[in-house]
NUNU-366738 format. One record per residue: residue in one letter; x, y, z of N, C-alpha, C, CB in turn. Coordinates in steps of 0.05 Angstrom, whole numbers, plus 5000, padded with zeros to 4 digits. Glycine has a CB too. Layout:
% NUNU-366738
aXYZXYZXYZXYZ;...
This chain:
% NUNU-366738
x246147012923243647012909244046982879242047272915;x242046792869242846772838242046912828242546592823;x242747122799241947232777238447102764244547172758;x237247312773234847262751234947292719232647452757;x235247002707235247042679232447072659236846822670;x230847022675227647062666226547262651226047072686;x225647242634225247512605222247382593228747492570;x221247572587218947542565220147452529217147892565;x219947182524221347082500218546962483224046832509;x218347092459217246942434218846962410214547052426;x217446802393218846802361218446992343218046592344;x219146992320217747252299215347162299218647312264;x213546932299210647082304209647272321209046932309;x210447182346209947482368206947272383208647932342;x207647042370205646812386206246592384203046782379;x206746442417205746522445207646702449205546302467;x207146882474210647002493209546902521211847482495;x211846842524211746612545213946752556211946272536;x214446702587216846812608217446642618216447002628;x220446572611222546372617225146482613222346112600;x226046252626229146382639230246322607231146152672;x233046462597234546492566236846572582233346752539;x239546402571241446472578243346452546242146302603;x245646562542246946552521249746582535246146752499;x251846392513254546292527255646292510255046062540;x258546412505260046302484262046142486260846442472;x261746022516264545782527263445532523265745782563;x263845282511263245052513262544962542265144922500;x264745062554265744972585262045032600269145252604;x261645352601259245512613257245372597259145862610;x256545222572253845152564254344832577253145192525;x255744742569256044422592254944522613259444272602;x255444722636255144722659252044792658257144892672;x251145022649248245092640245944772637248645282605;x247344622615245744352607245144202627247044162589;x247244192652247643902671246644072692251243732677;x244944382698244344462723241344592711246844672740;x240744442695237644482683237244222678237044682654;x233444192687232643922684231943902648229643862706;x230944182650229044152617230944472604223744232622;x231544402572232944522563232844522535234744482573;x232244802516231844812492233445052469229144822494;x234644992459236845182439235345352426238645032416;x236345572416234745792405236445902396233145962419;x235545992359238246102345236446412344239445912310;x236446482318235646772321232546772323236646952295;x231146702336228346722335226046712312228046932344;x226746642291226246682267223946432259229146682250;x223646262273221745972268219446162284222945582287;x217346052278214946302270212446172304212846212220;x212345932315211145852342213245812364209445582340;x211645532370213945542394215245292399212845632421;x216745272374219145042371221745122384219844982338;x222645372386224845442408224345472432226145652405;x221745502448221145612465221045312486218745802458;x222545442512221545202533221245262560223444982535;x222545182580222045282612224945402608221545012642;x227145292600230545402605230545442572233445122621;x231745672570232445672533235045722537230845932509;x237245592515239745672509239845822490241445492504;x240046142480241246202462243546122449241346362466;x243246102429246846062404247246322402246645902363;x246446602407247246792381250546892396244447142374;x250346712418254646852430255846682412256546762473;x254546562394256146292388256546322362254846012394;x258046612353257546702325259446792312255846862323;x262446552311264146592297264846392273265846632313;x265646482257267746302230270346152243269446562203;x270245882232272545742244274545702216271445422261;x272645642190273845622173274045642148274245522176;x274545812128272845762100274745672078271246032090;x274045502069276445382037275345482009276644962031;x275945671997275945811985276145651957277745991994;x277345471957277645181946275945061935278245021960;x275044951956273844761956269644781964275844611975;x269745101968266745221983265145131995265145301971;x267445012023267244902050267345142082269944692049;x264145192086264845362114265145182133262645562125;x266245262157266545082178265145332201270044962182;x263445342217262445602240261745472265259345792229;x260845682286260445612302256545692292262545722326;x254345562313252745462307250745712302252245262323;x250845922321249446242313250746342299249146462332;x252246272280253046512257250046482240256346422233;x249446652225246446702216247746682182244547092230;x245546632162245646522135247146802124242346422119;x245947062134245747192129249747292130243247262142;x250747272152253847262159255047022139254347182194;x253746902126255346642104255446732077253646322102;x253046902071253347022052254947222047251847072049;x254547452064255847712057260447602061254148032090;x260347302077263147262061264447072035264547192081;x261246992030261046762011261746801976258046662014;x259347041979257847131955260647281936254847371966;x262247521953263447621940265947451930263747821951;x266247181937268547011934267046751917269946921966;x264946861901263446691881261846371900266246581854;x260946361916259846181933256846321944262146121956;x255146081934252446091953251245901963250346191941;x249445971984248645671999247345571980246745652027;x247845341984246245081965243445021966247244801972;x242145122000238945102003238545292026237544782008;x236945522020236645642030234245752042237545712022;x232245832058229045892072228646112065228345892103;x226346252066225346592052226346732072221846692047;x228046652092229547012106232546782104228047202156;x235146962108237347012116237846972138237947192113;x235647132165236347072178236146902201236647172177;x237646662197236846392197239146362214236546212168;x239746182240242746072250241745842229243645992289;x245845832233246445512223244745282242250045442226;x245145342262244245152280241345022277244445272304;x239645352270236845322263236245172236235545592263;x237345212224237345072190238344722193240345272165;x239844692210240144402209238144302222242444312220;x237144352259234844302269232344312254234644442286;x231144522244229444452212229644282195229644612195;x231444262185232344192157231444352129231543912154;x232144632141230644812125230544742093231845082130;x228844792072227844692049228045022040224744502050;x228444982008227645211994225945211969229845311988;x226145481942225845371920225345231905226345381916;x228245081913229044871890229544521913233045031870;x227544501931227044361934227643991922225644501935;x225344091898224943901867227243811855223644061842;x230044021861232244001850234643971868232444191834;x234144021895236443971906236643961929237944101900;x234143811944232943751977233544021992234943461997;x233843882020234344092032237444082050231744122048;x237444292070240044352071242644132081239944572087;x239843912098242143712105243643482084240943542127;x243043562059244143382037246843552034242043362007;x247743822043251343952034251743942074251644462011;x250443832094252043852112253343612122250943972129;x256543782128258643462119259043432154262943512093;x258743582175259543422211258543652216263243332228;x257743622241257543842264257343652290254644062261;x258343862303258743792338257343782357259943922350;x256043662364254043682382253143612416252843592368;x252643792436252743762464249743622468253344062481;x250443372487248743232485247443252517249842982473;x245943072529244443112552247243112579241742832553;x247943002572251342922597252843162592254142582587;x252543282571255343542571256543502553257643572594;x257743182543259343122522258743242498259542882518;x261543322483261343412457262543232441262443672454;x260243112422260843012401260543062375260242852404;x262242842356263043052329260642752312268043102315;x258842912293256842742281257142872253253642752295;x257442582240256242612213255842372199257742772196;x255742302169254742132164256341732174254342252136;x259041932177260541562182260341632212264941442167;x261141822229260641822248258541982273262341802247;x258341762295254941812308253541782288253942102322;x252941742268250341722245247941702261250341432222;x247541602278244541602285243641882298243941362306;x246341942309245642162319245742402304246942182339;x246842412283247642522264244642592245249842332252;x243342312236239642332229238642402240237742172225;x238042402263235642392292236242692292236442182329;x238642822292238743172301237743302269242743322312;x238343162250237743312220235043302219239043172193;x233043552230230043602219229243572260228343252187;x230843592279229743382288229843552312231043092286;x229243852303227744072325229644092355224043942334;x232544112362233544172385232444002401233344422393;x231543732392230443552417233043352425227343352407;x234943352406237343102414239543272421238342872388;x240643502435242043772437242043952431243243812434;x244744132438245444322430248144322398246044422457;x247044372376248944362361250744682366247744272333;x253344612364255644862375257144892350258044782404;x257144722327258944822308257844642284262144792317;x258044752259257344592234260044612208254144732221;x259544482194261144432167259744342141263144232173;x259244572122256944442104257844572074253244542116;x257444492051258544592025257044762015258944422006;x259345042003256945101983256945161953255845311993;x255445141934254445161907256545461900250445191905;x258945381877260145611853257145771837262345391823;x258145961845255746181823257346431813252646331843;x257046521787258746731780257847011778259646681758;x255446991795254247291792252647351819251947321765;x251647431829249347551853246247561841250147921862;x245947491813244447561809242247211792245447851794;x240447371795238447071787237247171762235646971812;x237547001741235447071723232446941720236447051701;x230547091719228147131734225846991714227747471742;x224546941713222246961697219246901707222646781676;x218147151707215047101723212847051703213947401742;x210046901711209146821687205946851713210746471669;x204146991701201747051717200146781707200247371710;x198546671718196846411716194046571735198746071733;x191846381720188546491719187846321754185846311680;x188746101741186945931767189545641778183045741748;x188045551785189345211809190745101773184944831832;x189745001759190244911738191644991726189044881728;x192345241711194345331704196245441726193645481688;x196745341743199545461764200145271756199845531798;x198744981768199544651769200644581748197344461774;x200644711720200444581692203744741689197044691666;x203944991698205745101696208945001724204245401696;x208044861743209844831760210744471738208444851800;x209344401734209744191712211044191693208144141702;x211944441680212844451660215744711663210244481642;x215944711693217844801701220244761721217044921703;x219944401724221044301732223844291726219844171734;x225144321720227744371702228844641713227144401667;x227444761718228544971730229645001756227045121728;x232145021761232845041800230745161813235745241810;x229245381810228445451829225445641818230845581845;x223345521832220745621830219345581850219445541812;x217345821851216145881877214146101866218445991903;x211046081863209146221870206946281890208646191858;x207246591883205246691900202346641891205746971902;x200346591913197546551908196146761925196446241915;x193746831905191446971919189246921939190247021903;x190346841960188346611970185446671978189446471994;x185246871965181246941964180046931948179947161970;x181346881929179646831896178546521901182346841861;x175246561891173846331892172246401864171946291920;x170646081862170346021828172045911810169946231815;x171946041785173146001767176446161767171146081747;x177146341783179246481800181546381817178046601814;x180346101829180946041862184245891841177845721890;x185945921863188645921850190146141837188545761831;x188146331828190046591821192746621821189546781834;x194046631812197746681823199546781803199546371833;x201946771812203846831795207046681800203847141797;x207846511778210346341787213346491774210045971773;x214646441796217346561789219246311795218146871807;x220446291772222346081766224946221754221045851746;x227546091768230446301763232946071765230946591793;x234346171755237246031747238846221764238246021711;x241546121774243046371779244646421754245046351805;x244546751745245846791711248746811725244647141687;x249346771698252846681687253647001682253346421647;x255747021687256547371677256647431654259047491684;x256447231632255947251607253047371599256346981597;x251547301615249047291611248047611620247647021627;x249647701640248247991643247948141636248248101651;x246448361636246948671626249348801627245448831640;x249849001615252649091620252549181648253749311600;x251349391659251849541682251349421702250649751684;x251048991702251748851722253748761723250648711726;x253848651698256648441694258948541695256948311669;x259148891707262448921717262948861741263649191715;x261148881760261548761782260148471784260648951802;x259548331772257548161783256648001812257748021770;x259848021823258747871859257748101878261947711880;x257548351867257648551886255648681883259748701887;x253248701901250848861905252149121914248748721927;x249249331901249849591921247249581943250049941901;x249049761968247249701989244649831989248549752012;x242549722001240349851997239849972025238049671987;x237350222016236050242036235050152056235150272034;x234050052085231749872095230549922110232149682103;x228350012104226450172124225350002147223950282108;x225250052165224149852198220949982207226949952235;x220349812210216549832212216849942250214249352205;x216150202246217350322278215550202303217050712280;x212950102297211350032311208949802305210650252317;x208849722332205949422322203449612304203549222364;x202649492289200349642271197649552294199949502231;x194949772296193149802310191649512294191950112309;x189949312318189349102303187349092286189048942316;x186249332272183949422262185749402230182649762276;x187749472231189349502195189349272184192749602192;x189449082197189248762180186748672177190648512193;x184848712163182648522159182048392126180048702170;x179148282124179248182092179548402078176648032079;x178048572083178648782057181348872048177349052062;x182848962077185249082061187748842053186749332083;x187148562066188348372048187348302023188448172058;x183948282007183748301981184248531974181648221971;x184448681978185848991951189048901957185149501966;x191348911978193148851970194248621958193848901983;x192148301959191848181931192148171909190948171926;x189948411902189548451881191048691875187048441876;x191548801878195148991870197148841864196849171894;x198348651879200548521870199948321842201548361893;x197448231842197048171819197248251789195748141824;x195648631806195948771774198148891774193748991765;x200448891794202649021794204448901754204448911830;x204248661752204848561732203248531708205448391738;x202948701690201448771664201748591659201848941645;x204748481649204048291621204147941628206748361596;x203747841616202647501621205047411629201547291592;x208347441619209747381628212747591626209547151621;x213947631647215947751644219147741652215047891650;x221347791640223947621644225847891644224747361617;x226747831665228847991673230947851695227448251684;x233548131709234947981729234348221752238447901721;x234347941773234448111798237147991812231448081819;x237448191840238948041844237447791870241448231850;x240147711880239147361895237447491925243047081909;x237847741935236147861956234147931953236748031965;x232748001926230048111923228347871916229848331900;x230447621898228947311890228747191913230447091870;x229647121928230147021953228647061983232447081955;x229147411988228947452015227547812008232647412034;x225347642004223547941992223148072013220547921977;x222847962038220648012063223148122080218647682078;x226348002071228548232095228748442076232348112107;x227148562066228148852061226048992068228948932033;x225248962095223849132111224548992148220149132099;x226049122149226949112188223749012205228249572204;x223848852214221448882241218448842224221549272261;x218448652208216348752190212848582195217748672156;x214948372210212448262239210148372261213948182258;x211348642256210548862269207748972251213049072271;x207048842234204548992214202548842223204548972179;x202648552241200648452250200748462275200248232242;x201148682289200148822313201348652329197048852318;x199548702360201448562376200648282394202448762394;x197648272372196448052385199147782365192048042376;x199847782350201047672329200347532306202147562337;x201647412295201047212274202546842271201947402249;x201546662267202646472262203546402227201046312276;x204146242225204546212195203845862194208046332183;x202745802178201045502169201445392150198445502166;x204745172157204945072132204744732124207345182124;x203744682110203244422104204644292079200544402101;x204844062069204743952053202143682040206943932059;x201843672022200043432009201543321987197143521997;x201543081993202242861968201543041938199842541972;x203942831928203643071896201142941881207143071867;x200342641881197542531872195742691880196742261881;x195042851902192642941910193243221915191542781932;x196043351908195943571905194143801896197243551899;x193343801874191144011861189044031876190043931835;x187343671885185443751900185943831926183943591900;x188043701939187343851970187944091973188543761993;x189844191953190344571950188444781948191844661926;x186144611925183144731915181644781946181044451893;x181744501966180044441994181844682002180344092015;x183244642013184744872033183945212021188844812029;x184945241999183545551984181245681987183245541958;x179845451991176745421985175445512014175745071974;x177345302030176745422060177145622070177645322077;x179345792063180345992070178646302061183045962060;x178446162032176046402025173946542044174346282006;x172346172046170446192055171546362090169045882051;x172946312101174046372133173446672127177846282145;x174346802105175147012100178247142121172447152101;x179146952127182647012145184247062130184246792162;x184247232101186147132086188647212099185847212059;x191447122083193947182081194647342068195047042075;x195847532077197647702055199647602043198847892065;x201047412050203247242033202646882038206947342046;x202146682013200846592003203046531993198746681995;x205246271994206646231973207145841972209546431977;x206245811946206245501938209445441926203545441911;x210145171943211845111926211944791918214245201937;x214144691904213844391894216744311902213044341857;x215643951924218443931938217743591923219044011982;x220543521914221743311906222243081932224343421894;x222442861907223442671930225942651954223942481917;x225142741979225542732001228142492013223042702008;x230642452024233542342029231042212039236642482045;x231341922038229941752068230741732090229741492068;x234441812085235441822111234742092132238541792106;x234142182113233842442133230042522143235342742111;x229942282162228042162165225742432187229141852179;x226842552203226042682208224443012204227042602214;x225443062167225843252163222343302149228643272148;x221743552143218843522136217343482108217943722145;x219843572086219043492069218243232054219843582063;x215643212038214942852018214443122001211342502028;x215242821971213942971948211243001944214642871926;x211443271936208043451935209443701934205443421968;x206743841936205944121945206144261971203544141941;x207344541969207044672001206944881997208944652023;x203944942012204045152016203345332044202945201997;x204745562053205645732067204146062072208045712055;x201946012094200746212101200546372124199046172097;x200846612127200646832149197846812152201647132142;x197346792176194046872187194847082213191946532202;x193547282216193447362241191447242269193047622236;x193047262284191747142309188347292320194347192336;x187347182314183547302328182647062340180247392299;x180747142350178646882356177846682335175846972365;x178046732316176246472290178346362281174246592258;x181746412293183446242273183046022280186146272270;x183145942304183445642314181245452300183045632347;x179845512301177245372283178245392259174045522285;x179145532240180645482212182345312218182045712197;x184045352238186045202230185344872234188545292247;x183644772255182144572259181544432232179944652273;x179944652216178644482195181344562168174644612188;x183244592171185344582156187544332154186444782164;x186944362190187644082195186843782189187444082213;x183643802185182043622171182543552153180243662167;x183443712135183943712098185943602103184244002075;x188143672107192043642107190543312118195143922141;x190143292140189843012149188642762125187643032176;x187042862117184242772100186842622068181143192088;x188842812059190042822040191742652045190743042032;x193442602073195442452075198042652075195342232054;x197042852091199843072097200643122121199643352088;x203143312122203343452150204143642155204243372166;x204843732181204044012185207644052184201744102217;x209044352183211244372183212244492212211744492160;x213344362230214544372261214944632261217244212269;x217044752242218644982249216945172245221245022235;x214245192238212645422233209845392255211845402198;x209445222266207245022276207245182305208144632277;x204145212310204045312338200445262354205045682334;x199645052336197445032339196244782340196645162324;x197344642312195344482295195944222303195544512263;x194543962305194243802317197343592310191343722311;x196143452334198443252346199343012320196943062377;x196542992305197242792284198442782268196142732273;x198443102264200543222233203543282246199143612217;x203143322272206443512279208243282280206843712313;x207142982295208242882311209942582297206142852332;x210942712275212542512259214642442269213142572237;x217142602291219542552290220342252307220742802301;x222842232292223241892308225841932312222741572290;x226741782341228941682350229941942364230641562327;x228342052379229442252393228242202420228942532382;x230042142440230041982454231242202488231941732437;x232142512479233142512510230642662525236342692516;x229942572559228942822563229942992572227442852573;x231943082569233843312569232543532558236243272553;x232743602535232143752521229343702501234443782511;x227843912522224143942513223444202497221943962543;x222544202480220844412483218544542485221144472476;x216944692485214044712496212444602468213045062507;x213444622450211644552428211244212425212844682399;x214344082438214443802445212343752461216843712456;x211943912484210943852508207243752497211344152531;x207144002478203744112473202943802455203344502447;x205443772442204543492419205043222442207443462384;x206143262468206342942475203142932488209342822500;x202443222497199843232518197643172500199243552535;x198143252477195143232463195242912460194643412429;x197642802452197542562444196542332474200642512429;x196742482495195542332516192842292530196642392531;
């Protein structure tokens, strides 16, 4: 009799959960055999993509698949197997003066998942996303074969998997560079802005900077709507620090991290208590602008310093809704979208705009065009779908799209960009939902 591998599996949204079989392997040999005795088959790194882009009828876990093959100390070249998490690259990176070159708002990220994405950060504007430092990875294809892809070799296969969602395999191992830094720490500078116009005027005039990213209020309407606050950071030089950093500078002390023990009752999330916590973080910052250092965990990965923190939007869940619009029509379709949201009254508790640069062409599948993106939590009720509908309208209306790795809803027109992925081997249900609508 065979082993029932069948489990109740969702993402950190906690929407859909769906029950399908998940197996995890750390033998090349056992995932070949797994691939070639499943019709339909989809990779899954740490759960961390927010719908149901990992999710399928057969899921492969990576997380057995979570060792270091190689690091050059040299040259700030990792070599891993494909579940080692961002989070495991750092803590051997950082203290040996090395950080990833492009990184997503959590850590914990597989390698595997960041290439399938083509996860984007920050500094976007300044330095794409992650498949511009990845130099090969290996990849199991619909037959079992493992092949080695990168830019001279498999190239096609090599584009088609970069951005290109676990639909062309299983990637089992990567090799990608990373960025000299001489401290842990970022120097910071936050600057509060009134409305849409002054964020926009300010991401304009902060282009020069590696890395910026503001938060928006997304219930302020009127003369208000845009509300925010932009934080733009350099990583500082050890010259540059305070004293009581700059003796250690690669070395954080460890923090606390409190874990959210339980789903919150679905009554704690509504408009009200998202406009007052709004409007706190707003007035949390007195002055118009302020400059200091943090370190790269609090600039970065505000949201992992609370364990399980998914857990505040109960257990119906939440999706997260992210788009992009052309940078010509940026201001206005950001104004449309704000405007809508108001009006929905669904707001977000985290609300964060960023500005992405011109986009590798080769890396054709991946989601970023130059423009604007921005990135919202809604909790799941009855009235989201109808927002998201007419969200979808706008994004469409502007000439945008929707972002895969966050996507669990929104229509077929925006999702359904990817090209040259070609096996049906490897499906996943969010593939499935975009080929049905499209039929």
């Amino acid at each position: 009799m065979k082993p029932n591998f069948t489990q109740k599996v969702t993402n950190w949204g906690n929407f859909p959960v769906v029950e399908k079989e998940m197996r995890s392997e750390d033998s090349f040999k056992k995932i070949k055999e797994f691939v070639l005795n499943h019709n339909e088959v989809i990779a899954r790194g740490n759960g961390r993509c927010y719908g149901d882009a990992s999710l399928g009828e057969t899921i492969f876990s990576t997380k057995k698949l979570n060792k270091f093959i190689s690091f050059d100390r040299l040259n700030g070249i990792i070599e891993c197997e494909s579940g080692v998490l961002l989070s495991d690259v750092l803590e051997i990176s950082v203290p040996q003066g090395y950080f990833l070159y492009v990184t997503p708002g959590t850590k914990f990220v597989s390698v595997g998942g960041a290439i399938a994405s083509d996860v984007h950060g920050k500094n976007h504007h300044a330095e794409g996303c992650f498949s511009e430092y990845v130099i090969e990875f290996k990849l199991m294809t619909e037959n079992g074969e493992i092949i080695n892809c990168s830019r001279e070799e498999n190239s096609e296969k090599f584009w088609a998997t970069i951005g290109g969602m676990g639909l062309t395999g299983i990637i089992l191992t990567a090799k990608f560079k990373l960025k000299n830094i001489e401290s842990a720490y970022i120097r910071q500078e936050s600057i509060k802005a009134d409305n849409l116009d002054e964020i926009f005027k300010l991401f304009d005039e902060s282009e020069s900077w590696t890395y910026t990213v503001a938060w928006i209020d997304c219930l302020q309407k009127g003369k208000n709507i845009g509300r925010s606050i932009l934080m733009r950071g350099e990583h500082a030089f050890q010259h540059e620090l305070p004293q009581n950093l700059s003796k250690t500078p690669l070395r954080l002390k460890k923090k606390l991290q409190p874990t959210v023990p339980f789903y919150f009752p679905g009554f704690v999330l509504n408009a009200l208590t998202v406009k007052i916590f709004n409007w706190l973080y707003y007035k949390k910052q007195s002055k118009k602008e302020v400059k200091n250092f943090i370190d790269y965990e609090t600039f970065f990965y505000p949201l992992d310093a609370i364990n399980e923190w998914n857990k505040i939007y109960g257990k119906s869940g939440f999706i997260q809704y992210q788009m992009v619009i052309p940078k010509e029509a940026g201001k206005e379709g950001m104004k449309r979208i704000l405007e809508t949201i108001a009006k929905s009254g669904n707001g977000s508790f985290l609300a964060v705009l960023k500005l992405f640069g011109k986009n590798n062409p080769e890396a054709y599948n991946s989601f970023p065009v130059e423009g604007y993106t921005l990135a919202l939590d809604f909790k799941v009720n009855s009235k989201l779908k109808k927002l998201v509908d007419e969200l979808d309208g706008i994004v469409q209306e502007f000439g945008g799209r929707i972002y895969l790795t966050k996507d669990s809803m929104s229509r077929s027109s925006l999702t359904n960009y990817l090209k040259n992925i070609r096996s049906p081997k490897f499906v996943s249900l969010q593939h499935k939902r975009i080929l049905n609508n499209n039929s």
